[in-house]
N, C-alpha and C positions, 0 to 999 in steps of 0.2 A: 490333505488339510494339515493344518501345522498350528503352535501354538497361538501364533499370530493372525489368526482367521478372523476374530472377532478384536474389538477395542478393547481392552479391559481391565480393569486393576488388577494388580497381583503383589503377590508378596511372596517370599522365599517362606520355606517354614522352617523352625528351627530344628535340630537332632532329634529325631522319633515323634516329631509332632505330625500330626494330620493334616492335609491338603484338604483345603472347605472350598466349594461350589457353592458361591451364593446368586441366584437370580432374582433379579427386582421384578413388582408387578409393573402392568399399564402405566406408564407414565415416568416410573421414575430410571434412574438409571445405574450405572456400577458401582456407585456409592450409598446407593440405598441399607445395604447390611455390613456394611465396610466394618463400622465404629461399633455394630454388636460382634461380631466374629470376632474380632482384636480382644473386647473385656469380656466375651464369654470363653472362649477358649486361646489364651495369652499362648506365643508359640508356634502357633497354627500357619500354615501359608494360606493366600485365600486367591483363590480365581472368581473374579465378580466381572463376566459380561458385560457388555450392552446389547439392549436389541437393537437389531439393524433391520425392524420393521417401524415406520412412523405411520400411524393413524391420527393424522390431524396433529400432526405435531407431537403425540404420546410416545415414547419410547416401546415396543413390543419386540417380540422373537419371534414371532408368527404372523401370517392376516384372520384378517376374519370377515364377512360379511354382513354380521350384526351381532347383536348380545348373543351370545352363548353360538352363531353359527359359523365353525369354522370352515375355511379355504384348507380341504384335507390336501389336497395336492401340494398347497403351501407347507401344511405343518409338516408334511412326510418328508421334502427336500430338506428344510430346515431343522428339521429330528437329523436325516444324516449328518448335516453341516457339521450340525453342535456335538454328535457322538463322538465324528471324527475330532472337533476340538478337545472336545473330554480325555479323548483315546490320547491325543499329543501330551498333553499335560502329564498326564499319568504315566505315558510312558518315559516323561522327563521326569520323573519322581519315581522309581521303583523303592517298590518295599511298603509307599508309604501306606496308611489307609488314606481313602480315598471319599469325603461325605459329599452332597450334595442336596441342597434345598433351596426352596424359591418359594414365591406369594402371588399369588391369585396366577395371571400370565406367567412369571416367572415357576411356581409351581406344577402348572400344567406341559409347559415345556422339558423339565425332569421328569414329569412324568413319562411324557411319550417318550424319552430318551433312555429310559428304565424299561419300558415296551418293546422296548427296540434292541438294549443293549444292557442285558440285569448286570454284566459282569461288569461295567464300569464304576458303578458306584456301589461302593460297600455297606453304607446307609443312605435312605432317601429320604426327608422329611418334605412333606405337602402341606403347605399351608394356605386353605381355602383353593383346592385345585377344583378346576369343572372339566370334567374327560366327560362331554355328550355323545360317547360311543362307546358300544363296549369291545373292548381292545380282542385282540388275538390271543391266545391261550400263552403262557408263557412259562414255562417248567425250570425256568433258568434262574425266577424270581425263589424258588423255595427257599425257606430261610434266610431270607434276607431283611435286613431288619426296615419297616417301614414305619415314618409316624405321621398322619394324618390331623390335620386340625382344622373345624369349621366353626360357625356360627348356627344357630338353630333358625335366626330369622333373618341368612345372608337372604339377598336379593339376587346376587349373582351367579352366586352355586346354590342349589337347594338343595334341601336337605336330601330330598329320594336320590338327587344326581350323585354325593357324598355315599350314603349308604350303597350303593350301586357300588362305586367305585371302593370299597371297606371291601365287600363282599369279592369282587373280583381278585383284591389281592388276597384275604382270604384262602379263596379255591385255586392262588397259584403256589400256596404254603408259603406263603410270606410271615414275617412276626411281627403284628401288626400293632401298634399305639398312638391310642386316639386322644383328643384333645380338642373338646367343645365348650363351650360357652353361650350365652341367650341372646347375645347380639346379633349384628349382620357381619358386613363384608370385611371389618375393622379390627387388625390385632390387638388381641387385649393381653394384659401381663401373664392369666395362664397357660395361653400357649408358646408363648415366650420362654417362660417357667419350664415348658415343657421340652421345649427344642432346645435349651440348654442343656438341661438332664439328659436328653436323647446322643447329644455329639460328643458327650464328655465321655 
């Protein structure tokens, strides 16, 4: 795989700044978190994908077979794809740090690429991820810093699948921060608030 695996914005970052991974949810695409990386972290290089899954026309990174039921075979191919795209990037930036984070699909996507490969990213941020399995033990996650953000009343992640997923990285000694709000599936400014704090 190479840097060019996937479509996707990027930008150079400048002297000692951070290399940011942003993925979009369902639908949208490499421009989804373009224009908060630039005013949240000024300097930064950014690798913003597209998914090169269409459901009905939605932009994804994965399949699926219905709300919450994934095509594992799919995500397991596409978890390597994307590692190895991660792996290029990084290894065209040494030195740098290295963050990564995504929303609803896009977040679940880092995730399993963090399952798969703790060393690529130096921080993970999930915002509203639904992992419907629970992953493989993973000792590579220790101390890594992770920040999780959901809704109490999303529709699409529930809460038990979230706490599920808190606990997992938990018991893999990750350093974990969380970030909830009484809504559903919909970002609202604290976790925004919060994933700024987290990359700075």
């Amino acid at each position: 795989m190479t840097t060019d695996t996937y479509h996707a914005l990027t930008t150079e970052p400048a002297p000692g700044a951070p290399l940011v991974f942003a993925f979009h949810g369902t639908g949208g695409d490499e421009h989804q978190f373009a224009r908060f990386v630039e005013e949240a972290l000024p300097g930064a290089g950014l690798v913003a994908p597209r998914g090169d899954v269409s459901e009905h026309g939605a932009l994804r990174f994965f399949r699926r077979t219905g709300e919450g039921v994934y095509d594992m075979d799919d995500l397991a191919r596409r978890t390597q794809a994307m590692a190895a795209f991660v792996e290029a990037h990084r290894k065209a930036h040494p030195g740098r740090p290295v963050y990564g984070f995504g929303y609803s699909n896009g977040a679940n996507i880092v995730a399993s690429v963090a399952f798969l490969r703790p060393d690529l990213f130096d921080r993970v941020a999930l915002l509203h991820p639904l992992i419907p399995f629970e992953p493989a033990p993973q000792p590579g996650l220790a101390g890594r810093k992770v920040l999780i953000s959901a809704g109490q009343r999303d529709p699409i992640c529930p809460p038990a699948a979230t706490s599920a997923l808190i606990d997992w990285f938990k018991a893999q000694g990750a350093d974990v921060t969380l970030a909830v709000h009484e809504g559903g599936h919909e970002l609202r400014q604290n976790e925004i608030d919060a994933l700024v704090s987290f990359l700075k």
